[in-house]
C-alpha positions in Angstrom: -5.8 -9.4 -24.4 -7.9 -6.2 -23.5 -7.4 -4.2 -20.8 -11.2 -4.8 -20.0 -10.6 -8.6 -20.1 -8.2 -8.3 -17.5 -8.3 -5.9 -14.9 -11.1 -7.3 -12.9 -8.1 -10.3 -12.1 -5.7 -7.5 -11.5 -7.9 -5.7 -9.4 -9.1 -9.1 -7.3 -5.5 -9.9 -6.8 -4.8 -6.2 -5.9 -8.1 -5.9 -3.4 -6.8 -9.2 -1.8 -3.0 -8.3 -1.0 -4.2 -4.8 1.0 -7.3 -6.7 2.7 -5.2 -9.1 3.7 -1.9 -7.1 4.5 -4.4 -4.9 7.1 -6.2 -7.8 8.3 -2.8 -9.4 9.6 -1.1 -6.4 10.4 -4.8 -6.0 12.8 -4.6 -9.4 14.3 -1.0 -8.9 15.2 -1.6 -5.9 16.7 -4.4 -6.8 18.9 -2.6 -10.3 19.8 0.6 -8.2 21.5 -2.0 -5.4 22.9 -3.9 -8.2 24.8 -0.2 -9.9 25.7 0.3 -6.4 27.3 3.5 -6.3 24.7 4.5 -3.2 22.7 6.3 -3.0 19.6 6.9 -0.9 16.5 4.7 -0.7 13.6 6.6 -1.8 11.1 7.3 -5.0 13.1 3.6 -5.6 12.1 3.9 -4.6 8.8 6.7 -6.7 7.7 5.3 -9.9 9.1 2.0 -8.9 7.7 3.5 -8.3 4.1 5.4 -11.2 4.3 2.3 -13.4 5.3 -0.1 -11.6 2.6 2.4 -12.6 0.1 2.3 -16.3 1.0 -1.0 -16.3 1.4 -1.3 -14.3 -2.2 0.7 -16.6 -4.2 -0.2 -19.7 -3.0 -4.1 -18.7 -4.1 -2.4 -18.1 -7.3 -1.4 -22.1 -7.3 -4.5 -23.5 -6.8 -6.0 -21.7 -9.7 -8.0 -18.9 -8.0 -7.1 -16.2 -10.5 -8.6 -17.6 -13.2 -11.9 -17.3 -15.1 -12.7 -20.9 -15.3 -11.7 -22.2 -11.6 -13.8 -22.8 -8.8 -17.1 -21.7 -9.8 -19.0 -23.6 -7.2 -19.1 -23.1 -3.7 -17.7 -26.3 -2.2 -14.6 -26.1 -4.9 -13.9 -22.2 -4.1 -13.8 -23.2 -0.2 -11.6 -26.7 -0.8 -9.3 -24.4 -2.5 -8.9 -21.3 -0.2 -8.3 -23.9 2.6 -6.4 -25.1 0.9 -4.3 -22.4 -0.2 -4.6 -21.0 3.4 -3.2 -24.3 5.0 -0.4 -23.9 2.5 1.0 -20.5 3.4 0.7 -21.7 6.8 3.4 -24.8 5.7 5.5 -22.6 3.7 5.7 -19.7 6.4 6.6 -22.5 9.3 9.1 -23.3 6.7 10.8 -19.7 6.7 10.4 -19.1 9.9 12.3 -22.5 10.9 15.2 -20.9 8.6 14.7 -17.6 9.5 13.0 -17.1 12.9 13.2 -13.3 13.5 10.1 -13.3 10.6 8.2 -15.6 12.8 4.4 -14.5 13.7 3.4 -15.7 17.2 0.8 -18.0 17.5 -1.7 -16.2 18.9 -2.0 -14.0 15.7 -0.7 -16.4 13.2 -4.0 -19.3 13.7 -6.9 -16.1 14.3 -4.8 -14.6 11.5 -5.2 -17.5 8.8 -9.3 -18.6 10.0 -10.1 -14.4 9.0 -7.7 -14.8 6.2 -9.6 -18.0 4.9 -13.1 -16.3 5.5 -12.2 -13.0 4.3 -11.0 -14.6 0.9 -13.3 -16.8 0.4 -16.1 -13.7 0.9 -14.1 -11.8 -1.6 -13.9 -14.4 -4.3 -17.2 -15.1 -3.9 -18.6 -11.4 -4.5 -15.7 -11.6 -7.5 -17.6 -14.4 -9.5 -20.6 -12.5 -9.2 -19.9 -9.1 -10.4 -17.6 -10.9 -13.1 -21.2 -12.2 -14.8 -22.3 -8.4 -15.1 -22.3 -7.5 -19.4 -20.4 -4.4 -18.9 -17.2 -5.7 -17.3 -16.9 -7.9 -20.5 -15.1 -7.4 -23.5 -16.9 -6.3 -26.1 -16.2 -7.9 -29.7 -17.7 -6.9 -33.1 -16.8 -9.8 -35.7 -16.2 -9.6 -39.4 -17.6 -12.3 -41.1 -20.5 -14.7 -40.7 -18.6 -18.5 -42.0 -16.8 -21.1 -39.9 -14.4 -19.0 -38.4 -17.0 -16.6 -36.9 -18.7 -19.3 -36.1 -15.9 -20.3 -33.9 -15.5 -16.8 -32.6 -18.4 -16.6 -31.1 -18.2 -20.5 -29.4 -15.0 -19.4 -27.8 -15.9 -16.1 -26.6 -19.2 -17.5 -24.8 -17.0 -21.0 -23.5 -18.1 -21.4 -19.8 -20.5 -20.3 -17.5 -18.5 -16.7 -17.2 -17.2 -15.7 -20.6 -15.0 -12.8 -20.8 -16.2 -11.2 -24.0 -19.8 -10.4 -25.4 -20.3 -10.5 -29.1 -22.5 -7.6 -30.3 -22.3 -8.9 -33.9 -21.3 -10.5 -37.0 -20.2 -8.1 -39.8 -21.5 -9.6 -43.5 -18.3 -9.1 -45.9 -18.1 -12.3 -47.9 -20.4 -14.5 -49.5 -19.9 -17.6 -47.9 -22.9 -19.7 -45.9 -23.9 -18.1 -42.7 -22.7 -20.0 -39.8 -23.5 -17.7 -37.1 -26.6 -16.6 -35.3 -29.0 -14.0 -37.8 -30.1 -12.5 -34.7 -26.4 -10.8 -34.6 -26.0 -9.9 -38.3 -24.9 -6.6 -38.8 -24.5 -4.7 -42.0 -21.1 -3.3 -43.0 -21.3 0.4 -41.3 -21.0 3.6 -43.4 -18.8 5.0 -40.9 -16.6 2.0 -38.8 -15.2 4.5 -36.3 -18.5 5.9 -35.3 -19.8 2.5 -34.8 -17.5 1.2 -32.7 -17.6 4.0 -30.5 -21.4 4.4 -30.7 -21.3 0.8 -29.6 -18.4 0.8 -27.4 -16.7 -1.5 -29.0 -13.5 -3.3 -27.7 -12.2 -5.2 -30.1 -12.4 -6.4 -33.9 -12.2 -9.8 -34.9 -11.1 -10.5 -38.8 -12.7 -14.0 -39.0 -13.3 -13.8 -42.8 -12.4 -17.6 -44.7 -10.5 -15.6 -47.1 -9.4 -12.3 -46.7 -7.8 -11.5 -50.6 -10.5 -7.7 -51.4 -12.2 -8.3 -48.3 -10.8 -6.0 -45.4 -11.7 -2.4 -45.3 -8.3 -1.4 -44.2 -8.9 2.4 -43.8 -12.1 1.8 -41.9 -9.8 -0.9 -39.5 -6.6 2.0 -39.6 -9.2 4.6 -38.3 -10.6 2.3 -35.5 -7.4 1.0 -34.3 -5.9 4.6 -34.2 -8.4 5.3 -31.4 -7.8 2.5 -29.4 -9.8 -0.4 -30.3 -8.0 -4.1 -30.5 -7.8 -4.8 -33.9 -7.1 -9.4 -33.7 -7.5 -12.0 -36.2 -9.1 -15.2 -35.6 -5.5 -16.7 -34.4 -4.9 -14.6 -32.0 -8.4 -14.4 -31.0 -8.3 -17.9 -30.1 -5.2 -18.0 -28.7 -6.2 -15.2 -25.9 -9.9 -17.0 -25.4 -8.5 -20.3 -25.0 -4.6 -20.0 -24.2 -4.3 -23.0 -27.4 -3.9 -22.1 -30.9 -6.2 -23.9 -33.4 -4.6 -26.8 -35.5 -7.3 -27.1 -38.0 -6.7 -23.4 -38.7 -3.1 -23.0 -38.3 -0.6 -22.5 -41.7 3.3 -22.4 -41.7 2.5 -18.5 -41.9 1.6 -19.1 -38.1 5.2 -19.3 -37.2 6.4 -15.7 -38.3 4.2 -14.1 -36.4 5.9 -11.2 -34.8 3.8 -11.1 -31.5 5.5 -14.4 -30.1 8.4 -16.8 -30.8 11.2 -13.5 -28.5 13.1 -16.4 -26.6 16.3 -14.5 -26.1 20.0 -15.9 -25.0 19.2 -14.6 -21.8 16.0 -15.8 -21.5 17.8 -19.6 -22.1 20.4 -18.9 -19.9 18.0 -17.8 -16.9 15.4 -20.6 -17.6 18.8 -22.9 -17.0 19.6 -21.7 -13.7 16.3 -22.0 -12.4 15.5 -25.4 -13.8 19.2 -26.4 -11.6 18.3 -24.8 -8.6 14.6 -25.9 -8.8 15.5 -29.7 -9.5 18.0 -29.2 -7.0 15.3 -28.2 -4.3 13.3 -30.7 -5.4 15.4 -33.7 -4.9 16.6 -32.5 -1.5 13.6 -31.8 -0.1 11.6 -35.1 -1.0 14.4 -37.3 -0.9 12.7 -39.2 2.8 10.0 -39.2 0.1 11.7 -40.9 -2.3 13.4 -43.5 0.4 10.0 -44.5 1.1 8.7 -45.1 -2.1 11.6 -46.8 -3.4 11.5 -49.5 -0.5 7.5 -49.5 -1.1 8.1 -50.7 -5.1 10.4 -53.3 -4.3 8.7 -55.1 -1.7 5.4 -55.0 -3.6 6.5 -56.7 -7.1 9.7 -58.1 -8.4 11.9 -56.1 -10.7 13.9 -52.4 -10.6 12.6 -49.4 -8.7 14.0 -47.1 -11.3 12.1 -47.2 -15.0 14.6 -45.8 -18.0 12.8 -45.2 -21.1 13.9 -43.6 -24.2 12.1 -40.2 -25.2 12.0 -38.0 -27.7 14.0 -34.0 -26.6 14.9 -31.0 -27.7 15.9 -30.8 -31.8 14.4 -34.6 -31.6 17.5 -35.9 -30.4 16.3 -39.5 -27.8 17.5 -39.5 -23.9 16.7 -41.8 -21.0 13.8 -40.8 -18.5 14.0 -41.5 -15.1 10.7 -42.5 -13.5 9.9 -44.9 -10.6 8.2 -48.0 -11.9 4.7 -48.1 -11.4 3.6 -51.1 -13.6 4.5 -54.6 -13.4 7.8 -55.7 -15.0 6.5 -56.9 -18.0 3.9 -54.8 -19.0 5.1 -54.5 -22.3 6.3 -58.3 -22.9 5.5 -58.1 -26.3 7.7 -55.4 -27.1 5.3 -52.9 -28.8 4.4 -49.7 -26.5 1.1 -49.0 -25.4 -1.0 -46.0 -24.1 -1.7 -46.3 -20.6 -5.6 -46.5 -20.3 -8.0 -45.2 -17.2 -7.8 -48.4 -14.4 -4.7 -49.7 -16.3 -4.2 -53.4 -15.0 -1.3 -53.4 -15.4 -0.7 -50.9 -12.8 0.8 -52.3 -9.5 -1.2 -50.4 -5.9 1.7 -48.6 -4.9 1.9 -47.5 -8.8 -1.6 -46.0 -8.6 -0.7 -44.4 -5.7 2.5 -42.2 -7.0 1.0 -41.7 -10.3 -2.1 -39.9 -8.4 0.7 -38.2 -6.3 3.0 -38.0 -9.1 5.5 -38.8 -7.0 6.6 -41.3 -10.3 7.4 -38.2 -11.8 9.9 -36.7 -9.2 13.1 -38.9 -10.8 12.5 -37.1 -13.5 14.4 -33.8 -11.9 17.7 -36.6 -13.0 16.8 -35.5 -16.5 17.1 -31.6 -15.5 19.9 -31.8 -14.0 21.3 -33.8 -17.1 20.2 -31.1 -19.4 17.9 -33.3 -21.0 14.7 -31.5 -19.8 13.4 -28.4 -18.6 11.3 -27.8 -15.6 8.5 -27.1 -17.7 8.2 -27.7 -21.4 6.1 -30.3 -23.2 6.0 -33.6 -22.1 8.5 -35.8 -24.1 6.8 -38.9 -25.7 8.4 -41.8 -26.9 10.4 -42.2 -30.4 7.6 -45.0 -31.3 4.7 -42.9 -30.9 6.4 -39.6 -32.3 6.4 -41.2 -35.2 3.3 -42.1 -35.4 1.8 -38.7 -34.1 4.0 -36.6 -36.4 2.8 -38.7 -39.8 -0.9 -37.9 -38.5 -0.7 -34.4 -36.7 0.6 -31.6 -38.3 3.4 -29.9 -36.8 4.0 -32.0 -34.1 7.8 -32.3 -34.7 7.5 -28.3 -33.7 7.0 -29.6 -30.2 10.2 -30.5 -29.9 11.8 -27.0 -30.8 12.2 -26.5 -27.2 13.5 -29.1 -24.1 10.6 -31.0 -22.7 9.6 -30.8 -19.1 8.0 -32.3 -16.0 5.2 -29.8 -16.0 3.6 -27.9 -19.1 0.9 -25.8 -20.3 -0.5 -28.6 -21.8 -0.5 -30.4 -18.3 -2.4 -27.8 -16.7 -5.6 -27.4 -19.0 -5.9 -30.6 -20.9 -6.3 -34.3 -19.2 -3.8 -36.8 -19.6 -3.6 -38.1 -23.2 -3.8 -41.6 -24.6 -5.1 -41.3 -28.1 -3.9 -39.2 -31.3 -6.3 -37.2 -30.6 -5.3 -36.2 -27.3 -1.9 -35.6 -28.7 -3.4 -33.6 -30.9 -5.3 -31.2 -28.3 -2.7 -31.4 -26.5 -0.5 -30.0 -29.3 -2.3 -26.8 -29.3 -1.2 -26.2 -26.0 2.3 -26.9 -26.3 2.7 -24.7 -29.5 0.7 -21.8 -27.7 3.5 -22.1 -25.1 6.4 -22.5 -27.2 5.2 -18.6 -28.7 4.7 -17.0 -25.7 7.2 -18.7 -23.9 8.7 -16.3 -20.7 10.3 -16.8 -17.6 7.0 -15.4 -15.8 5.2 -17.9 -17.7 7.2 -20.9 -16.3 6.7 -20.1 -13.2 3.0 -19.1 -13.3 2.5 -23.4 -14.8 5.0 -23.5 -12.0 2.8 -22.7 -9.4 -0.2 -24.0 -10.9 0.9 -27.6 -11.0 0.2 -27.2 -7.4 -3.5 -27.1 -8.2 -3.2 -30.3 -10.9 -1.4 -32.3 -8.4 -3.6 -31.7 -5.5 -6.7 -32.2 -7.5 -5.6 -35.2 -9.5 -5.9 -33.3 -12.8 -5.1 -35.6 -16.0 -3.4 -38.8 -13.4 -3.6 -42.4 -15.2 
């Protein structure tokens, strides 16, 4: 991704943490002054960074640093408020384990009302300097067929792209798919127009590229600092998914993904124990609850076992709380679950919303059977099914499945092939750019899906 695609974020986030960090380290101040109190600066400081930071990450969670979030008013306030109201939990939370980073009251509430209107402001002026053209990237494409085509559909996705296309470079004589408005002839000299035109980045999109590319003319550009992509990873940084219909076994050597290291493994272990852990500690009044709630509502276990699909293909038992009726598949043959199930008990509606169903399910990380965050393990029946239609969809399963994925955060819940399918092109874009940073980035996030119901059935 550019540097011009992404600084704007970078500086948002970075404008945020000092406004923020002064505007707490202010109310704290002025809170002890009125109290008549003194103490050292740094007593503010510390309480103030510690505050920002909660405050910082948990906007992070509800999706606020991200192009395609919360692009109407009433969405962008639900979300700082709530994101406001969570740092408030989390920091009552520390400071019940750790009082000496407490904040008194009387700065804490002023402190989190500015924080929520001072944010809010801030995104708000955010969304609409990102719609001005020269804080875009700027992308010249080669070639006019399908895949240009689809170049330019993905770089204008959305009410605020990040990229402008300034044309479509004729070098093969295929149909024209793209707009003639943006047709530009092959230039004499490629440096001179990229810089003429400032130019961030070339996109080979050419259906076949055998005597097409001029190399030297790419070799020059790139040498002064232009992005040189093809359509793959084009796509992949426009819409975090790779593209099935366009994807070859080639796809899989590709030497800017696919670094999972030993260490990487061992490190995504010891969080997935300590996290699932956590988990089951802290909800398990939760989990009393809903466990009595199931079985005084319908007859039949509180616990559902079901046998999925894991890492190298290999089946396991997943833990879920029941939230259908006891025969719901009395004929023996699995079914996708469908929007307004019937055969969905109340209290089952309920947790799936919640996805409080899902919780058990930290059993299966503690097992080694799953990850924190992976792709969602299907069953053996419909694996079958999906990998004779879908290809590649065995791939999936080159990595432990999770609770939470990439695929969960930006693609509704699926109950056809061909949500399987979309959803595939999540999962594999994960599985290449797989990082510890990552994980905990969908981490985060799945704060936003849960809260907002994203993808529940």
């Amino acid at each position: 991704m550019s540097a011009r695609v992404v600084w704007p974020l970078y500086i948002l986030a970075v404008v945020e943490a000092v406004a923020l960090v002064v505007l707490f380290i202010t109310v704290q101040y002025t809170a002890f002054t009125v109290a008549g109190e003194a103490v050292g600066f740094w007593y503010f400081v510390e309480r103030a960074l510690l505050l920002g930071a909660l405050v910082l990450t948990m906007l992070f969670a509800v999706g606020l640093y991200s192009f395609h979030v919360a692009e109407s008013l009433p969405d962008l306030a639900a979300r700082v408020c709530v994101a406001v109201c969570l740092a408030f939990v989390l920091h009552a939370i520390l400071t019940y384990v750790f009082p000496p980073v407490r904040i008194t009251i009387s700065a804490l509430i002023p402190g989190l009302l500015l924080a929520f209107a001072l944010v809010f402001a801030l995104h708000l002026a955010f969304l609409r300097v990102a719609d001005l053209a020269h804080l875009k990237s700027r992308v010249l494409v080669l070639g006019t067929g399908d895949r240009a085509a689809k170049v330019g559909a993905l770089a204008h996705r959305g009410r605020r792209s990040r990229f402008m296309v300034v044309g479509y470079v004729e070098l093969e004589p295929v149909a024209c798919a793209v707009s003639g408005a943006k047709l530009v002839a092959m230039p004499n000299d490629l440096r001179a127009y990229v810089a003429s035109h400032a130019i961030d980045e070339i996109v080979v999109a050419l259906e076949d590229r055998r005597g097409q590319l001029p190399l030297n003319d790419l070799v020059a550009a790139r040498l002064e600092g232009v992005r040189v992509t093809d359509y793959h990873m084009f796509a992949e940084q426009a819409l975090g998914a790779v593209d099935l219909d366009a994807l070859s076994p080639s796809w899989f050597f590709d030497r800017a993904g696919f670094r999972t290291t030993r260490v990487h493994l061992m490190a995504k272990r010891a969080i997935d124990l300590v996290a699932s852990l956590g988990l089951l500690t802290v909800t398990l009044p939760l989990l009393i609850v809903t466990a009595l709630a199931i079985k005084l509502e319908s007859p039949g276990p509180v616990f559902y076992r079901q046998a999925r699909v894991g890492q190298g293909g290999q089946p396991f038992m997943l833990f879920k709380f029941r939230s259908m009726r006891q025969d719901a598949e009395a004929d023996g043959r699995p079914q996708w679950a469908q929007q307004a199930d019937p055969r969905i008990t109340r209290v089952g509606a309920f947790i799936r919303k919640t996805r409080i169903d899902e919780i058990p399910q930290a059993i299966n990380v503690l097992r080694g059977d799953m990850s924190f965050v992976g792709p969602r393990p299907e069953r053996p029946f419909f694996v079958d099914e999906l990998g004779a239609q879908i290809p590649f969809y065995r791939e999936r399963h080159s990595v432990k499945p999770g609770i939470t994925g990439w695929a969960q955060l930006n693609y509704p819940y699926g109950a056809s092939v061909e949500d399987a399918r979309q959803k595939l092109q999540y999962d594999l874009f994960y599985i290449k750019y797989y990082t510890i940073m990552l994980d905990i980035a969908i981490g985060l996030q799945t704060v936003r899906v849960v809260l907002w119901n994203a993808g529940a059935r």
